[in-house]
Steps between C-alpha positions, in 0.01 A plus 500: 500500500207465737133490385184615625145595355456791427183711639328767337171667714512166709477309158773241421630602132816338404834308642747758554844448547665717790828688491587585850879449495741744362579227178162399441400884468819549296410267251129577510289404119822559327650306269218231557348333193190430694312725718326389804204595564610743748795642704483714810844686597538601827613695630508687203364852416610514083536246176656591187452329157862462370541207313163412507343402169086529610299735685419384882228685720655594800360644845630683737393368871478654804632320874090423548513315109309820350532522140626891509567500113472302221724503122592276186815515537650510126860348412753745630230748725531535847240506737419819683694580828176541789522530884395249707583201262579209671471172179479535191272191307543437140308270231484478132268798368165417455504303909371858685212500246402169594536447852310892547826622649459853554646804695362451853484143460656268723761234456607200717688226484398140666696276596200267618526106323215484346335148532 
């Protein structure tokens, strides 16, 4: 699975692993032991919790990378259906809080080395 930083308000918060392929999205956090930091799906516009076994916050992005809602996403929940989702990022609970993620915030990913 590729990697990339992940931006939040043009601040670099975490190495996020991206799911761009129908398999990678597929699988997604499940079943995984240890969580990355983060994942983006995409394109993606929903997550559900099955099988799951800890909370995640998850965010809801717009085409632009707008943050256009935020949830912890509890074991078995789904996150809430919303137009104009394009990727979906998710992180252990607690990340959001952190790295000041908000709705209206914006995420990207970069793909920059960095030296």
């Amino acid at each position: 699975m590729r990697r990339s930083t992940l931006v939040v308000d043009r601040r670099p918060v975490a190495e996020a692993e991206v799911a761009d392929t129908v398999l990678t999205r597929a699988r997604g956090l499940l079943f995984r032991r240890d969580l990355p930091e983060a994942m983006v799906l995409r394109p993606c516009s929903s997550v559900h919790g099955a099988w799951m076994a800890v909370p995640l916050d998850v965010a809801l992005l717009g085409a632009d990378g707008e943050v256009l809602h935020t949830q912890v996403l509890r074991p078995w929940a789904f996150s809430a259906a919303r137009r104009g989702v394009k990727a979906v990022l998710e992180a252990p609970a607690g990340s959001f809080r952190r790295w000041g993620l908000v709705a209206g915030s914006r995420v990207e990913l970069d793909d920059r080395p960095s030296y």
